[in-house]
C-alpha positions, -999 to 999 in steps of 0.1 A, spaced: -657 -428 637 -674 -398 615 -687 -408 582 -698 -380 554 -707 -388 523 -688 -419 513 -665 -412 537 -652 -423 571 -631 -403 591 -613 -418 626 -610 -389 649 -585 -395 677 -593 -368 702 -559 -370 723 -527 -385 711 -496 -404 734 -469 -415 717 -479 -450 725 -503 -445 703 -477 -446 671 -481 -475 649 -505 -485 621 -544 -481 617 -560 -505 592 -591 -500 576 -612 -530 562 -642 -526 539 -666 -558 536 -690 -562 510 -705 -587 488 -685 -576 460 -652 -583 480 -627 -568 505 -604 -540 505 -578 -526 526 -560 -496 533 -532 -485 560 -517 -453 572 -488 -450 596 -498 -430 625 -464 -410 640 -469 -392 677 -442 -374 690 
């Protein structure tokens, strides 16, 4: 993982299609939680 700025970036070097399916990402403070998802498609 790769952060810049406020950012963080997930850098998958080499994809399979095995790797298909759906990445979470889960931010923890103590103001709260949030979440976001992306669908992740190899073919």
């Amino acid at each position: 993982m790769l952060h810049e700025g406020n950012n963080a970036i997930l850098l998958i070097a080499t994809t399979y299609e095995e790797d298909s399916g759906t990445f979470t990402c889960r931010a923890t403070t103590s103001a709260g939680t949030v979440e976001t998802s992306a669908k992740l498609v190899v073919k």
